[in-house]
C-alpha positions in Angstrom: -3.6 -21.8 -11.5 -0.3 -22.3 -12.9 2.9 -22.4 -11.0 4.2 -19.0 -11.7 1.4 -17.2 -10.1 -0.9 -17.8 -7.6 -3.5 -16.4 -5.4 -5.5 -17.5 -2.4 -8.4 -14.8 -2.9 -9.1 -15.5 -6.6 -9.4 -18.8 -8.9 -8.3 -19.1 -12.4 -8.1 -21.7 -14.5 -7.3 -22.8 -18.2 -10.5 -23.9 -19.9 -10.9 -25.0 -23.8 -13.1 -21.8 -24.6 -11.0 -19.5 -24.4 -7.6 -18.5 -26.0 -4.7 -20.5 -24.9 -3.4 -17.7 -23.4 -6.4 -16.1 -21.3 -7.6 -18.0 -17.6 -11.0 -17.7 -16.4 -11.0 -15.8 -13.6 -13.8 -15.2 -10.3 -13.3 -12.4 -8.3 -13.7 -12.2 -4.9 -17.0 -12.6 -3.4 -17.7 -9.0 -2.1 -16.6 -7.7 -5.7 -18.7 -10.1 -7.7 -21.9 -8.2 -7.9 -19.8 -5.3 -9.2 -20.0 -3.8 -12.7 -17.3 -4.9 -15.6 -16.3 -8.0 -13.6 -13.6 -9.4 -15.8 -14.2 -12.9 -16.9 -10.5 -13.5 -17.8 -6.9 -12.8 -17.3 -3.5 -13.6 -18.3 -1.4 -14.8 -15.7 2.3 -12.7 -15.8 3.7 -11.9 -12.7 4.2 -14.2 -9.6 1.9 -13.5 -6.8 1.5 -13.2 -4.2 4.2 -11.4 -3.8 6.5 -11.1 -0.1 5.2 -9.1 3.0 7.0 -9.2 5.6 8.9 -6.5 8.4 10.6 -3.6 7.2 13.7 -2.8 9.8 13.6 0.9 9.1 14.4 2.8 12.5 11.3 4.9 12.7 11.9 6.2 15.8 14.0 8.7 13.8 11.5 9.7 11.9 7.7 9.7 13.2 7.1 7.1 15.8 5.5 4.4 13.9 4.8 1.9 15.7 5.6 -1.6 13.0 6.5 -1.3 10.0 6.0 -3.7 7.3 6.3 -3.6 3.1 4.3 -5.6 0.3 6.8 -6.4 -2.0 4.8 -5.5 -5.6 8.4 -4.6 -7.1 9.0 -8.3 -7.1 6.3 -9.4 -9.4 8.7 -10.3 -11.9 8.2 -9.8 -15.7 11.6 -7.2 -15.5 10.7 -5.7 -12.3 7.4 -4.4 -13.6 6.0 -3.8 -10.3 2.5 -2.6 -9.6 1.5 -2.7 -13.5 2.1 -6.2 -13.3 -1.1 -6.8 -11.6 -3.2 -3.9 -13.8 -1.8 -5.7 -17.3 -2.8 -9.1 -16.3 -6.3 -7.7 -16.4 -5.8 -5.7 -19.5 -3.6 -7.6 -21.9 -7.0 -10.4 -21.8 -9.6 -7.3 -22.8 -7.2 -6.8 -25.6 -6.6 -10.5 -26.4 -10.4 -10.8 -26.1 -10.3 -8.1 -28.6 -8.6 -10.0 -31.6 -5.9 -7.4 -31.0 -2.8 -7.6 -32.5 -0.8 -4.8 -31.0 -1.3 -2.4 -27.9 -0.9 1.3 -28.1 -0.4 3.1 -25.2 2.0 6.4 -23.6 4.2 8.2 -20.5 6.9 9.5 -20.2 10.2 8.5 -21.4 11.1 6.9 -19.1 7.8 5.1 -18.6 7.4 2.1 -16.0 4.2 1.3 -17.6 4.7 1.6 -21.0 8.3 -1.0 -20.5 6.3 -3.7 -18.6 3.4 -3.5 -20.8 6.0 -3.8 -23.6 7.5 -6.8 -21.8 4.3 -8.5 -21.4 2.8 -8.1 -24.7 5.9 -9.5 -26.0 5.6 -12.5 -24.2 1.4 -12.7 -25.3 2.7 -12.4 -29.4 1.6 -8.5 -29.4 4.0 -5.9 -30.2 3.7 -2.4 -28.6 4.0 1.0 -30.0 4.2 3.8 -27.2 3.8 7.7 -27.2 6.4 9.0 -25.1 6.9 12.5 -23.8 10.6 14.0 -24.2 12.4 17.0 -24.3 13.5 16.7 -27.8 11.8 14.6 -30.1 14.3 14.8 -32.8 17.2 13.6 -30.4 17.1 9.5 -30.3 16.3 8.8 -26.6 18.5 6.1 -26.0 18.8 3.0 -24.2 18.9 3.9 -20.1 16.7 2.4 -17.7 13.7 1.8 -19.1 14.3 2.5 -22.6 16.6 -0.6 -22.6 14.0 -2.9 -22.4 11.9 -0.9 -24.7 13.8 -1.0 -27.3 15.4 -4.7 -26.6 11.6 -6.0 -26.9 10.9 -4.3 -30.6 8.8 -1.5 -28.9 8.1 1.2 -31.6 8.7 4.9 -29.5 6.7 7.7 -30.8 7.7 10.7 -29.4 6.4 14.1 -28.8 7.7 17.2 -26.8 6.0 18.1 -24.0 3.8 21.1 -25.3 2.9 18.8 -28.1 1.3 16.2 -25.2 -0.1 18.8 -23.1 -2.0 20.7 -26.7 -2.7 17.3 -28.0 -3.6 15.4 -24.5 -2.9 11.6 -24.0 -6.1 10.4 -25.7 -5.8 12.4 -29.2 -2.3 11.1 -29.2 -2.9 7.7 -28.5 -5.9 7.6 -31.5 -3.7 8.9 -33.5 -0.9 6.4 -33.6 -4.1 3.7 -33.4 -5.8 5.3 -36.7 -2.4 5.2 -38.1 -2.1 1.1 -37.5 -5.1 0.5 -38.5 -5.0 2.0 -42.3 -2.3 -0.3 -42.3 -4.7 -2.9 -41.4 -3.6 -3.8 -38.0 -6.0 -4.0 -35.0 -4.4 -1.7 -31.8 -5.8 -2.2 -28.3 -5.4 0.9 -26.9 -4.3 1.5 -22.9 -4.1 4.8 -21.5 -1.4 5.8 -19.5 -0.6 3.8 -16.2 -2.9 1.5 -17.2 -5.4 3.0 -14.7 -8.8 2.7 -16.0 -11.7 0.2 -15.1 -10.8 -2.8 -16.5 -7.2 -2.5 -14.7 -7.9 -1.9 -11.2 -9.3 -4.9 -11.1 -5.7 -6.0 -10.5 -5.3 -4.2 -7.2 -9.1 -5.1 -6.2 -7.5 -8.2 -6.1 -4.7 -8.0 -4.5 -6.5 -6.5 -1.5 -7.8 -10.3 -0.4 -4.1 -11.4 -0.8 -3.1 -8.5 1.9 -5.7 -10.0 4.0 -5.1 -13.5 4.0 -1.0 -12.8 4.7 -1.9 -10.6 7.8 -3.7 -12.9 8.7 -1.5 -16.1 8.1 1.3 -13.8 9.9 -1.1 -12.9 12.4 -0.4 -9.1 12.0 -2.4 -6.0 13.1 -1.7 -3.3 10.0 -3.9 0.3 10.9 -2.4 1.5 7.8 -1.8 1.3 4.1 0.6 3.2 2.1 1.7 4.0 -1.1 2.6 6.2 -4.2 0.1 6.4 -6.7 1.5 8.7 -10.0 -1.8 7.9 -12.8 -4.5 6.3 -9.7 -5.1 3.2 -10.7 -3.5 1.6 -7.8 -5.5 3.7 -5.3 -8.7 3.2 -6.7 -8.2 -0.5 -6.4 -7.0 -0.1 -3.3 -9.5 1.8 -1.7 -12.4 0.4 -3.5 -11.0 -2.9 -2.7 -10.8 -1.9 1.2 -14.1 -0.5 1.5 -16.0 -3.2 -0.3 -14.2 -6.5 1.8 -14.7 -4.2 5.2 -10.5 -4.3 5.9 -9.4 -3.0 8.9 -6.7 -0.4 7.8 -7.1 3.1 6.2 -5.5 3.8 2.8 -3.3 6.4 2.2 -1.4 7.4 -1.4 1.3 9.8 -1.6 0.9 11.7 -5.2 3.8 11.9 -7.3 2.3 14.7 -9.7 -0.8 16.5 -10.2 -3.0 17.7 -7.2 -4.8 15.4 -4.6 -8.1 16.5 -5.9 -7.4 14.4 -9.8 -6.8 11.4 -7.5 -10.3 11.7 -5.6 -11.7 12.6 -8.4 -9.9 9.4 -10.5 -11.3 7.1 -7.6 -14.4 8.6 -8.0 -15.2 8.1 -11.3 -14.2 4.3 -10.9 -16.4 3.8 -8.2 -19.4 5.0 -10.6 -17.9 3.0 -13.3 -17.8 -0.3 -11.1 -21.7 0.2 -9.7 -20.7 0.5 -5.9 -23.5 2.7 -4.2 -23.5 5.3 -0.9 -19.6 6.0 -0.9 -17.6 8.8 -1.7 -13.4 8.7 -2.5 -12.5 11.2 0.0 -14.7 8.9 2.5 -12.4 5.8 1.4 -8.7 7.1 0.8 -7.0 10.1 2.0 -4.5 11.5 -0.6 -1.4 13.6 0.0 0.4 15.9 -3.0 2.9 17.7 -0.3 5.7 15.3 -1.6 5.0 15.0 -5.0 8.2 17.1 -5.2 8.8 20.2 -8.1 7.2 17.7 -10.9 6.5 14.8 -11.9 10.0 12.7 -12.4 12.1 15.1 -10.4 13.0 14.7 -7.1 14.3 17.1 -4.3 17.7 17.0 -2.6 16.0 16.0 0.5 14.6 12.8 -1.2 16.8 11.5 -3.1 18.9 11.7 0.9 16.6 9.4 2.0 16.5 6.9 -0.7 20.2 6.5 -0.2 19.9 6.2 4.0 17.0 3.8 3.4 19.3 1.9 0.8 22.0 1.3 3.6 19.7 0.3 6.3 17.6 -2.0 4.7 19.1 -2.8 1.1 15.4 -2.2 -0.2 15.9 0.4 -2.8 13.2 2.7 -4.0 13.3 4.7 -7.0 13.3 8.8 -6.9 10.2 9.3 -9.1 7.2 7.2 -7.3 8.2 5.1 -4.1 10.6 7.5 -2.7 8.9 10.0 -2.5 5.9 8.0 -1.0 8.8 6.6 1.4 9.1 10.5 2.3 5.0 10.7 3.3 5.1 7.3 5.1 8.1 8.8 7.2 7.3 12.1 8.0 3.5 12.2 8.6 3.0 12.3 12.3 -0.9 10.4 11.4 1.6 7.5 11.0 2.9 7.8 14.9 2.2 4.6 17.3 0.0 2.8 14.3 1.3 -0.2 12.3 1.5 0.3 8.7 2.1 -1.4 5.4 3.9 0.4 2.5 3.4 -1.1 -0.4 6.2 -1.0 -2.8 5.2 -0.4 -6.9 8.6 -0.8 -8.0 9.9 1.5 -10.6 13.4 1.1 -9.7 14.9 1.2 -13.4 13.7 4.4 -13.5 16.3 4.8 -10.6 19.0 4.4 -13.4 18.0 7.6 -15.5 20.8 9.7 -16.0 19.4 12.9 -14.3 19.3 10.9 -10.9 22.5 9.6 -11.7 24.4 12.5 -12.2 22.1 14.1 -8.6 24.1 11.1 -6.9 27.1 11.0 -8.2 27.6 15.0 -6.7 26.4 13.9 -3.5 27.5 10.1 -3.0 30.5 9.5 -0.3 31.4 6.5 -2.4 34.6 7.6 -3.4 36.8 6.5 -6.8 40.5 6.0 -6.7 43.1 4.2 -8.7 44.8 1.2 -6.7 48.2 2.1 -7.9 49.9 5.4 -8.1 49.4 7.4 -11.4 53.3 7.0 -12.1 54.5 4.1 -10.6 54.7 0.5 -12.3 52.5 -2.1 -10.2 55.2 -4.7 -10.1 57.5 -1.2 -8.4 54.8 -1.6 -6.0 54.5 -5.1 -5.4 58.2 -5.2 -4.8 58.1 -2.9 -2.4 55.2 -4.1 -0.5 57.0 -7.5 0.4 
């Protein structure tokens, strides 16, 4: 494996056959008799990433027990969090592919469609993105994500959001595809998040590299939390747990859309990957109390927490995925007298977009003040301060 990312419960190496850029890869051994095992991935994010102790006084909240955080917002590649792990899987289909550009689409202010940007820059792909906006005609700018959208080449097609929901994400996608390729261009498409087959495979993964840190820390974790916005990470999560035997239960906090798409998500991948006599709801148990009044909006009460969780533990989570799993993890008494693991899926430059900016700014006790007196020269002021 090469220096910038490594990982105890898989092996890949470079090897003459392939593309330069693509690593064979084995999975682990209760997921190699699986379906759609990948043979190859690029390697983009360093792994594995830091678990360790989160200092959160829970005793103000709902009695749990330890508290501990898998640091996936550090996987590098422009904080690209949890996708990090999903592109590394598909960025090689589409190299394998003979692509030469990736199309894929979220919102406008789109974790995944920034990292994958990011990373298919780095591979020699460009990226052209459907995004979903208020406005289409108004040019969306360059706040948090967008910045390193646009700084990477990205091409942004946008469409309101009755044109997304008439159209739906796959019709939108081939559309933009069929376009690219009259020009004679060959797209690899990825559907929003990232969250189909061939991309879990980066969180089935990561489930041996929990594992073998509990156990070099010699930890007892009962629980595993997170948000989970499109479901690829629970899927891989979950199917991940079920198949090595772990010893913790998974639990994902929705960010949009009703717990029953997520069991139904994980579902379908477990078909899809071959794994028999198991059902989602038997493997994962899905919340969408917090998911808030939609998706990239957050309430009063938990964008308060982000901040209070900010100040006691300088771990920032961002108000349109990890917060408001932060709010689940904190205030469902299941979680009283157990040890659990968040797991952290980044998103915080979705933090900078201007609607939670302004939210803060009317709430913050940060205050703003000129040094010197409106009226009064500073070398009056020096003078009369010696």
């Amino acid at each position: 494996s090469s220096s910038s990312s490594s990982s105890s419960s898989s092996s890949s190496c470079a090897s003459p056959r392939l593309d330069p850029r693509l690593w064979s890869y084995t999975p682990p051994e209760w997921a190699q008799q699986l379906r759609r095992v990948p043979s190859s991935k690029v390697e983009l994010g360093r792994f594995p990433t830091p678990l360790h102790e989160w200092k959160i006084n829970t005793a103000r909240y709902n009695g749990i027990k330890k508290l501990y955080i898998k640091r996936d917002d550090l996987s590098e590649m422009a904080m690209g969090g949890n996708k990090i792990r999903k592109l590394e899987f598909l960025l090689a289909r589409a190299i394998e592919s003979g692509a030469d550009c990736v199309v894929t689409i979220g919102g406008h202010q789109s974790n995944h469609a920034r990292a994958t940007a990011l990373c298919a820059s780095t591979l020699g792909l460009d990226t052209h993105m459907v995004l979903r906006t208020s406005d289409p005609t108004v040019n969306p700018g360059w706040e948090g994500n967008l910045f390193f959208d646009r700084l990477v080449d990205a091409h942004l097609y946008l469409v309101s959001k009755r044109q997304y929901a008439r159209w739906g994400q796959a019709r939108l996608v081939e559309l933009v595809a069929s376009e690219l390729r009259a020009q004679g261009r060959n797209p690899y498409i990825i559907p929003v998040g990232g969250s189909v087959v061939d991309g879990i495979w980066g969180y089935l993964d990561a489930v041996d590299e929990i594992r073998d840190q509990i156990l070099q820390q010699n930890l007892q974790i009962d629980d595993v939390v997170f948000a989970t916005g499109s479901g690829g990470t629970a899927a891989g999560l979950s199917i991940g747990s079920h198949l090595s035997k772990a010893p913790w239960s998974v639990f994902a906090s929705a960010v949009c859309d009703q717990d029953r798409y997520f069991y139904d998500h994980v579902q379908e991948n477990i078909e899809q990957l071959g794994v028999r006599g198991v059902c989602a709801r038997d493997i994962i148990h899905v919340t969408d109390r917090y998911r808030g009044p939609a998706y990239g909006t957050a309430t009063d009460e938990q964008l308060a927490l982000i901040a209070e969780i900010t100040k006691q533990t300088g771990i920032l989570c961002d108000p349109c995925y990890v917060g408001k799993a932060l709010q689940a993890l904190l205030s469902e008494e299941r979680f009283r007298d157990r040890n659990v693991l968040f797991v952290h899926t980044g998103g915080m430059l979705g933090a900078y977009e201007p609607s939670y900016v302004r939210a803060y700014d009317a709430t913050t006790g940060s205050t703003v003040r000129p040094l010197f007196e409106q009226g009064r020269d500073d070398e009056e002021m020096l003078l009369a301060s010696e």
